[in-house]
MINUKE-143592 format. One record per residue (C-alpha): residue in three letters; x, y, z; residue number from 1. Coordinates in steps of 0.05 Angstrom, whole numbers, plus 5000, padded with zeros to 4 digits. Example, Ala and Ser with C-alpha at 12.3 -4.5 7.8 and 13.67 -1.06 7.14 Angstrom:
% MINUKE-143592
<rec type="ALA" east="5246" north="4910" up="5156" seq="1"/>
<rec type="SER" east="5273" north="4979" up="5143" seq="2"/>
***
This chain:
% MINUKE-143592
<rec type="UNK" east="7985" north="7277" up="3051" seq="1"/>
<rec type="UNK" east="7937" north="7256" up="3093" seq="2"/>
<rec type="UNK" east="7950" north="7181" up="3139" seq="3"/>
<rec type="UNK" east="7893" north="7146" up="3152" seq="4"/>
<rec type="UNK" east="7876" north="7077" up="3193" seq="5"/>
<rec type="UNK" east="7836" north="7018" up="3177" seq="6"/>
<rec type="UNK" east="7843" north="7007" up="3097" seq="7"/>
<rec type="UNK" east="7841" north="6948" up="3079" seq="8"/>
<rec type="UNK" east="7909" north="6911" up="3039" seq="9"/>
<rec type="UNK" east="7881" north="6891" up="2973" seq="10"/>
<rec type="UNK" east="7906" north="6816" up="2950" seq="11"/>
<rec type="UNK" east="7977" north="6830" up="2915" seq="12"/>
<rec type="UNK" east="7988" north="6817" up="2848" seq="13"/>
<rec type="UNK" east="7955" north="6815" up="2788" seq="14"/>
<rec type="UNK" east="7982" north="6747" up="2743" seq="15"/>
<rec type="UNK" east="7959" north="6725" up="2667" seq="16"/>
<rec type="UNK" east="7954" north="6667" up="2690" seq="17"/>
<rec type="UNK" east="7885" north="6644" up="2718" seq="18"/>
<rec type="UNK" east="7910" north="6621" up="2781" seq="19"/>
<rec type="UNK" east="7853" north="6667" up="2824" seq="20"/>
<rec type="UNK" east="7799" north="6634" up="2789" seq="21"/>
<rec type="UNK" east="7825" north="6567" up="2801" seq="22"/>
<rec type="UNK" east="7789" north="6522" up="2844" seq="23"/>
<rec type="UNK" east="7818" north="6463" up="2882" seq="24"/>
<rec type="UNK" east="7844" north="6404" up="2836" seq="25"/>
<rec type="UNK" east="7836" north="6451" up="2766" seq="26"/>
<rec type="UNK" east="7902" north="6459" up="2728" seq="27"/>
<rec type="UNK" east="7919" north="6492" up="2657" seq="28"/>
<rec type="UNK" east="7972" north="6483" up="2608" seq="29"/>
<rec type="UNK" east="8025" north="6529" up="2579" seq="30"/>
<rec type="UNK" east="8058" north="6517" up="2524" seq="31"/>
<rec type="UNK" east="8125" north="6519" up="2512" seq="32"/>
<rec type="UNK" east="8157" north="6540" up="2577" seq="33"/>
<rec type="UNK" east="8196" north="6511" up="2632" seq="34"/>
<rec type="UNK" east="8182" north="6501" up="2704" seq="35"/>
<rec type="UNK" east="8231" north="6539" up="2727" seq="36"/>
<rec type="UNK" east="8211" north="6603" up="2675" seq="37"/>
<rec type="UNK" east="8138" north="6594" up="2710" seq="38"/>
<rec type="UNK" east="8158" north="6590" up="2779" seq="39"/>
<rec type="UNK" east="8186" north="6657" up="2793" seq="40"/>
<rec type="UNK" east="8115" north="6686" up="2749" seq="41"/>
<rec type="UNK" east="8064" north="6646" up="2792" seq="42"/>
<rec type="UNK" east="8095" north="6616" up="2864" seq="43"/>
<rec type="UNK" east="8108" north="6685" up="2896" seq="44"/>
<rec type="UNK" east="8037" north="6708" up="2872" seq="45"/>
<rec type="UNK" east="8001" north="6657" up="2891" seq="46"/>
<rec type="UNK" east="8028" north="6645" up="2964" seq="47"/>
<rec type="UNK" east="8020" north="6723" up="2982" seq="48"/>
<rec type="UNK" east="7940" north="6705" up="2961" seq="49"/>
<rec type="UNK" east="7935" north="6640" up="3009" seq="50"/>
<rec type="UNK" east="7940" north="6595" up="2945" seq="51"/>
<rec type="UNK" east="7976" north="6530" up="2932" seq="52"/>
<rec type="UNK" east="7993" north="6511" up="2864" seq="53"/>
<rec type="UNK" east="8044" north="6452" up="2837" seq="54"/>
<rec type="UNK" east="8070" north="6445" up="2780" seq="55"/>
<rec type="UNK" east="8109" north="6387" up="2721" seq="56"/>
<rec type="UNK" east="8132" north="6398" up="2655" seq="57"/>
<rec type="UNK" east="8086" north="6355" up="2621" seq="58"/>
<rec type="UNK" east="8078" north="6336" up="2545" seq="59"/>
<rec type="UNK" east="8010" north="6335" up="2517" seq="60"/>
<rec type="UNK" east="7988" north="6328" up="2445" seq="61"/>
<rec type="UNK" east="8055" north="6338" up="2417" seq="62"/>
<rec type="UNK" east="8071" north="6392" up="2449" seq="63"/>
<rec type="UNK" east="8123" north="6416" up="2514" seq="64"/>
<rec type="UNK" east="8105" north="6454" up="2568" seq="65"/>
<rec type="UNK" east="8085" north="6462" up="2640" seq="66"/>
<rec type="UNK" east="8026" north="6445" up="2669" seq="67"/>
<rec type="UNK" east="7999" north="6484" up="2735" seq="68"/>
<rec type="UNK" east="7948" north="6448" up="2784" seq="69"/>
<rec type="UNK" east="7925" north="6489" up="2845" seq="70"/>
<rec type="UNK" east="7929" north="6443" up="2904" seq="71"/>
<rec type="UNK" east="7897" north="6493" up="2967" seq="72"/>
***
């Protein structure tokens, strides 16, 4: 195996949510879900990539869910 120097760390993480493509005051919904089932999905993603996001459980046209704004 051969060690080598000065290779750049990729950003870690993929997510299905859009969060890289996000810019600064955007937000999505997802329905049906919790904060707390999105948090653990998104947060740890997202801070490892230098991005802020918040989120609220939110009800919009009837239906429950969470919605995710990206804040830096």
């Amino acid at each position: 195996m051969k060690v080598e120097k000065n290779i750049s760390i990729p950003p870690s993480g993929k997510s299905k949510y859009p969060i890289f493509s996000m810019k600064i005051g955007e937000s999505f919904f997802v329905e049906g879900k919790i904060v707390s089932q999105i948090w653990g999905a998104i947060v740890p993603t997202a801070k490892r990539n230098g991005i802020e996001v918040t989120m609220r459980s939110v009800v919009e046209k009837k239906k429950s869910g969470v919605r995710i704004w990206r804040t830096k």
